[in-house]
C-alpha positions as CSV (number, residue, x, y, z in Angstrom):
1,X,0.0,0.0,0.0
2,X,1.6,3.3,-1.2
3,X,2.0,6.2,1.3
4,X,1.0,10.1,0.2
5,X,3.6,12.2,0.2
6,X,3.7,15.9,0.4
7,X,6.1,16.8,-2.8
8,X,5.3,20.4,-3.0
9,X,3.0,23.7,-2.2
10,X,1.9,26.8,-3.2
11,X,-0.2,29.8,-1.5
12,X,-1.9,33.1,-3.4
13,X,-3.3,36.2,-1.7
14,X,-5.0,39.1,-3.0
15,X,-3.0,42.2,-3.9
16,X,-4.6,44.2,-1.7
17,X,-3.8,44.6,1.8
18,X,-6.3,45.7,4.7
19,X,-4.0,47.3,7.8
20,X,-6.1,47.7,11.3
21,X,-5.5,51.1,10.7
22,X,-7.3,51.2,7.5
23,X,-10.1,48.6,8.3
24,X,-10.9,51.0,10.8
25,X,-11.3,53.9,9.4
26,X,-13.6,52.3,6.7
27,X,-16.0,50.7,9.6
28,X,-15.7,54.1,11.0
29,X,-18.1,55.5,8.1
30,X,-20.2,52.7,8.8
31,X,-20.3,53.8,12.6
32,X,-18.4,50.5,13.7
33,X,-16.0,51.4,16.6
34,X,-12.7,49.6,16.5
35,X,-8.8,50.8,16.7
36,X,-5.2,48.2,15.6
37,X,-5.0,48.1,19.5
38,X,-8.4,46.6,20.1
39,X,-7.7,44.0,17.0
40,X,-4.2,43.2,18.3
41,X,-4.8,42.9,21.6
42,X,-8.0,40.1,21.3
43,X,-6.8,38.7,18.1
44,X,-3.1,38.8,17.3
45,X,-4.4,40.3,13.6
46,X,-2.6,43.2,12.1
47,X,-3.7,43.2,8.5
48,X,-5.2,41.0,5.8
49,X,-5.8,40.7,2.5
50,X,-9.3,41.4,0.7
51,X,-9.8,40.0,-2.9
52,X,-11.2,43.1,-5.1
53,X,-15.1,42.6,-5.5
54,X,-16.2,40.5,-8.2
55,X,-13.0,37.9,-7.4
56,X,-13.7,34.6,-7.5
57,X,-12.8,31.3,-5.4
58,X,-11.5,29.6,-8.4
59,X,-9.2,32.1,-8.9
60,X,-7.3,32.5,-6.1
61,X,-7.4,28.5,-5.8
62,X,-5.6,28.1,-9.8
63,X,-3.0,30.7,-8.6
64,X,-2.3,28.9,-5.4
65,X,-2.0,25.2,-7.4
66,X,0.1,26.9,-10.5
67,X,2.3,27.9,-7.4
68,X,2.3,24.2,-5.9
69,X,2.3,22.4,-8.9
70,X,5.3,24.5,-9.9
71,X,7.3,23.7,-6.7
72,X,6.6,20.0,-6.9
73,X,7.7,20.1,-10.7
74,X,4.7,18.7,-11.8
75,X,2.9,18.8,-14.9
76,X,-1.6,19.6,-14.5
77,X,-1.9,16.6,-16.7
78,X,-0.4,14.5,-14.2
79,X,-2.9,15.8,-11.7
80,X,-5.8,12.6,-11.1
81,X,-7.6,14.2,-8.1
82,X,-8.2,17.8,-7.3
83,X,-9.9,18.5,-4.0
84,X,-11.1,22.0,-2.9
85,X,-11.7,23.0,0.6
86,X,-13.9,25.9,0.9
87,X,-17.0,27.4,2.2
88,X,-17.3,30.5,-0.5
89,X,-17.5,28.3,-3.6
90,X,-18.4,30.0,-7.3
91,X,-21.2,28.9,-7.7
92,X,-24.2,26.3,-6.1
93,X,-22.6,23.5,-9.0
94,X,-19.8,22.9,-10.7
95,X,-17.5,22.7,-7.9
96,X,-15.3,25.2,-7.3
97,X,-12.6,21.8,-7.9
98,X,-13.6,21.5,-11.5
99,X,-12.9,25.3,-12.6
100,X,-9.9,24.7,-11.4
101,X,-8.8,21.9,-13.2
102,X,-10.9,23.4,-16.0
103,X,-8.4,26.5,-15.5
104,X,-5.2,24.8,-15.0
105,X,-5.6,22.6,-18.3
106,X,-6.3,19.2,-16.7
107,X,-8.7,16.9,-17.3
108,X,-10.1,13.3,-17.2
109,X,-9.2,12.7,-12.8
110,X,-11.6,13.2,-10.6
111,X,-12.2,16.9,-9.1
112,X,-14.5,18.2,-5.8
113,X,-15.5,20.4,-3.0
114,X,-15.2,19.6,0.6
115,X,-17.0,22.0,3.1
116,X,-16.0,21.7,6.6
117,X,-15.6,25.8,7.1
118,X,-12.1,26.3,8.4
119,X,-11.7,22.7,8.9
120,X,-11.6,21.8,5.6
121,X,-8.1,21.1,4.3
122,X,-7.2,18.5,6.8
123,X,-10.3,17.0,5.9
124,X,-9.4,17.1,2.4
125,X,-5.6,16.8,2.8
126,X,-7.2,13.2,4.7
127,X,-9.2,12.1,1.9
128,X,-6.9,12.6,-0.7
129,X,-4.9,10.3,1.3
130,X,-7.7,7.8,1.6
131,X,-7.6,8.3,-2.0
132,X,-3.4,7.5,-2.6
133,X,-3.4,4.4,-0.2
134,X,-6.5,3.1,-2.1
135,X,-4.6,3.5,-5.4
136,X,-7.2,5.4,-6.5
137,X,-5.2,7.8,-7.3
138,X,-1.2,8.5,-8.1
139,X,-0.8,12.4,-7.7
140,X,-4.0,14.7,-6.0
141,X,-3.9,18.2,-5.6
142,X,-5.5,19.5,-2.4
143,X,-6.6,23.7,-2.3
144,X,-8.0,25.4,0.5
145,X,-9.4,28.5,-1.5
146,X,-11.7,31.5,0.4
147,X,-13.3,34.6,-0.8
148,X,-14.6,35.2,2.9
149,X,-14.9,38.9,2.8
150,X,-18.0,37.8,0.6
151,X,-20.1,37.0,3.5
152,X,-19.2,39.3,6.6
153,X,-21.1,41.8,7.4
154,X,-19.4,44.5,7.5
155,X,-21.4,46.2,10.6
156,X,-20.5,43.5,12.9
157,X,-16.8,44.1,14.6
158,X,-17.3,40.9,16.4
159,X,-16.5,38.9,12.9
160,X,-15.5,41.2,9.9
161,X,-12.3,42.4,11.7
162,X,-11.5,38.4,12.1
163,X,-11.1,37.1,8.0
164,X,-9.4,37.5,5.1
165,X,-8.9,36.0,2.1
166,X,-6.4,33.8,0.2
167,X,-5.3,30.0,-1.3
168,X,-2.9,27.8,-0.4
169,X,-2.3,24.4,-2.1
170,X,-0.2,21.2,-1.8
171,X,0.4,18.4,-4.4
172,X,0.6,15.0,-2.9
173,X,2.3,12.3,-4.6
174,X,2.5,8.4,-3.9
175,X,5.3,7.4,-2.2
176,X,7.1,3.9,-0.8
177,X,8.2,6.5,2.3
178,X,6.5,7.7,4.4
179,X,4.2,11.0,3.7
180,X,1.0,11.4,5.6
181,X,1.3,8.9,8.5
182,X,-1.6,9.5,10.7
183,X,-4.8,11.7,10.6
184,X,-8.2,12.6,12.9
185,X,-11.1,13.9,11.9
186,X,-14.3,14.8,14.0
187,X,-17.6,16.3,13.8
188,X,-20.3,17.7,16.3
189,X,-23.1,18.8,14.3
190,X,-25.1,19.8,17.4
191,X,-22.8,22.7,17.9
192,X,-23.6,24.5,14.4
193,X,-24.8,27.7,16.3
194,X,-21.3,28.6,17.5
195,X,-20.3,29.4,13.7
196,X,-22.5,29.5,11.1
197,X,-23.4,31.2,7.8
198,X,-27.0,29.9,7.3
199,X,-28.7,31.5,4.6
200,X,-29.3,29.5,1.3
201,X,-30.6,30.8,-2.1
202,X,-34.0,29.0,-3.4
203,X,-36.0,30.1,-5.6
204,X,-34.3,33.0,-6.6
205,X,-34.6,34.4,-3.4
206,X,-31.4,34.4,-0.7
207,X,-33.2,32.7,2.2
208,X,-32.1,33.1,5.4
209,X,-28.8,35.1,7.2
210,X,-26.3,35.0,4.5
211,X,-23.7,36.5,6.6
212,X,-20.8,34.7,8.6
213,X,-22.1,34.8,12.8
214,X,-20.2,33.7,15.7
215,X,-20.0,32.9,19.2
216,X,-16.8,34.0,19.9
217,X,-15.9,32.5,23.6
218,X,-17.7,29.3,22.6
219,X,-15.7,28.6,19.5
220,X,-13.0,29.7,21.9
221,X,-13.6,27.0,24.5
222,X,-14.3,24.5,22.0
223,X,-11.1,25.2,20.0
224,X,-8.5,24.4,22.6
225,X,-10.1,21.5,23.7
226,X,-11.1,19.9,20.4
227,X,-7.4,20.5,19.2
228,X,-5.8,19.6,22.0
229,X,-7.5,16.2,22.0
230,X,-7.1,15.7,18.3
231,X,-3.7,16.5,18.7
232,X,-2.9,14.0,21.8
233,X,-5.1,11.2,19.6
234,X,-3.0,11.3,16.5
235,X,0.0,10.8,18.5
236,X,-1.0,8.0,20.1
237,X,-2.7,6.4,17.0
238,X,0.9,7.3,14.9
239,X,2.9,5.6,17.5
240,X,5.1,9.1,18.3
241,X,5.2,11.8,21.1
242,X,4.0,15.4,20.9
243,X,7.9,15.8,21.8
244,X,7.9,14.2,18.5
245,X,6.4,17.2,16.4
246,X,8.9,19.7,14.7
247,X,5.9,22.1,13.6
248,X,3.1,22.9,14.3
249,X,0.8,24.4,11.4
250,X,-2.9,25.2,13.4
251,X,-5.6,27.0,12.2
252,X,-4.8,30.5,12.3
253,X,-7.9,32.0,13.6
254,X,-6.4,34.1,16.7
255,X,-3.0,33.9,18.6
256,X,-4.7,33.4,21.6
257,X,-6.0,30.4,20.5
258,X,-2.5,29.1,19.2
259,X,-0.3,30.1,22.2
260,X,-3.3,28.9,24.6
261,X,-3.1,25.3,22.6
262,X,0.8,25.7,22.3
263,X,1.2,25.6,26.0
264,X,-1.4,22.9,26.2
265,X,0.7,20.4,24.4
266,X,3.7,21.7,25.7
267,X,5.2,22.7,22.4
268,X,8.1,25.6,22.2
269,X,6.3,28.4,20.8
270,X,9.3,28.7,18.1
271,X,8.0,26.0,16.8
272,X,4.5,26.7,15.7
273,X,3.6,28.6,12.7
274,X,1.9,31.9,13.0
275,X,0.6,33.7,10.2
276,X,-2.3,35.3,11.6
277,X,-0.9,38.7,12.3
278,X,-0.1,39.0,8.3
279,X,-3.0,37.2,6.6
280,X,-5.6,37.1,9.4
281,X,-8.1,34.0,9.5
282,X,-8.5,33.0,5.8
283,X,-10.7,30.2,6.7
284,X,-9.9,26.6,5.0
285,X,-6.7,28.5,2.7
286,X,-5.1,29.3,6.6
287,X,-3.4,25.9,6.9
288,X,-2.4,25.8,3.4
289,X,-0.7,29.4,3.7
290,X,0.9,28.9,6.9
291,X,2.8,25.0,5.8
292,X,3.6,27.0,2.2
293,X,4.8,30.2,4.2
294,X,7.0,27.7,6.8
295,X,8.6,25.8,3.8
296,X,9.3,28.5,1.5
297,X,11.1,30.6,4.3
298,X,13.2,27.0,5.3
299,X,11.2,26.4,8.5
300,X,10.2,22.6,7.7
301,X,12.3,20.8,6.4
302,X,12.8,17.4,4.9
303,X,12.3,14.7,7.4
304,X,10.4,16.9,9.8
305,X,7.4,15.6,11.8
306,X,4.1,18.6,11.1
307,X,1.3,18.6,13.0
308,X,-1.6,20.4,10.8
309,X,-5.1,21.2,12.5
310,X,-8.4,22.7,11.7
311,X,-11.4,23.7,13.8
312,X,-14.4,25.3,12.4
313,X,-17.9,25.8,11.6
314,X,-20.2,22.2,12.0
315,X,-18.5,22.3,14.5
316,X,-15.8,20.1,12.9
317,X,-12.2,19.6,14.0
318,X,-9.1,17.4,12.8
319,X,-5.7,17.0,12.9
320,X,-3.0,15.2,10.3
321,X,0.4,13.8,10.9
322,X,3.1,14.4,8.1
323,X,6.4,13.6,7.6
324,X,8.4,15.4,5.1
């Protein structure tokens, strides 16, 4: 049974960046209070980036993968799976997954969506493993890809200040060495209220709140612990130590909740990756972006043991072992 092995990665984000400073002022005119201080000091956030209106999913996802599928040295024909993670797809159908392969030039493997909110590239970085072992497939690439500035509403400083948007993309390749070498995924659908987006369109008509909401101490609460746990189970299952981990890629939803977890596991701070403070939470593209932003600067490096983890809306939660 081959393994899946991480071979190379990519990330995109918008041109345009957001400072505190900036996002203020703008709220400002809508008579929403907030300051850089207030931001920093709750959510570790000093900018982010905010795709132009009219920007699509797709897009940022095919720059992200052109990025990945360049560093792996890989050709889009050779592509036979093509997942995307994300919760702001296009449109209702095709997946977001098939105008990107229609976009990078491949054809003929399988391409979809997974949605599990901010959770969603472990989940898909998982199946495409599912997919390697199984010999379904021989090379997958796997985006997380997020418009989110689509759906915040911009009058509520609890959330808007929180997300930005970006891709980040990793090719995965089978492998007789070890690649992917232990994953957890989990789920508890009776705590959808904590973060939700839950209007629909039917009919013509959008039904419902379209707009991101959030309980922001529950997700919190529910954050460290889910992670924490996810974190300890993969271990064990793997048959190596947290001492074992050389990185830690989380979620990068707000330092709090990364240095709070950090200490948890008992994990030197210099080794976890932070990106929030530059690219803020991008949803199911912040995983992707931090592992891209780790390699291409030298952090991880061959042979390393990463630790990657998502939390999000469902309320879903998982983490993935990998060894470089």
């Amino acid at each position: 049974m081959p393994y899946a092995k991480i071979i190379g990665s990519g990330g995109y984000l918008p041109p345009r960046v957001v400072s505190n400073d900036a996002l203020a002022a703008d709220l400002a005119t809508r008579q929403v209070e907030t300051s850089d201080e207030w931001i920093v000091t709750r959510t570790g956030i000093r900018q982010r980036h905010i795709a132009e209106p009219g920007t699509r999913t797709s897009e940022l996802a095919i720059h992200a993968a052109r990025a990945a599928l360049d560093d792996a040295g890989v050709a889009p024909d050779d592509i036979d799976l093509i997942i995307v993670a994300t919760s702001t797809p296009d449109y209702v159908f095709p997946s977001t997954a098939c105008l990107v392969q229609a976009g990078l030039g491949a054809s003929g493997g399988a391409a979809f969506d997974v949605q599990a909110v901010c959770s969603g590239f472990v989940y898909a970085l998982t199946t495409a493993d599912a997919y390697i072992q199984a010999g379904r497939a021989t090379t997958a690439l796997v985006i997380g890809a997020e418009v989110f500035s689509s759906i915040l509403d911009w009058s509520d400083r609890s959330t808007c200040v929180l997300f930005g948007d970006g891709a980040g993309a990793v090719v995965l390749q089978a492998s007789n060495t070890p690649g992917i070498i232990g994953a957890r995924l989990n789920a508890d659908g009776s705590q959808m209220k904590v973060l939700h987006a839950a209007g629909n369109v039917a009919h013509g008509q959008v039904v419902g709140d379209p707009f991101l909401r959030m309980d922001g101490q529950a997700v919190f609460k529910l954050a460290v612990t889910h992670l924490s746990n996810s974190a300890q189970q993969v271990c064990q299952e793997s048959g190596v130590a947290l001492s074992d981990i050389d990185w830690m890629v989380p979620h990068q939803a707000n330092v709090r909740i990364i240095n709070f977890l950090g200490r948890k596991l008992g994990l030197d701070p210099s080794r976890v990756v932070v990106t929030v403070d530059q690219h803020a939470n991008t949803s199911a593209a912040s995983v992707p972006l931090a592992f891209d932003t780790a390699r291409r600067d030298g952090r991880i490096q061959p042979g390393d043991l990463v630790l990657m983890q998502g939390v999000g809306g469902g309320f879903t939660w998982g983490s993935v072992l990998v060894r470089m």
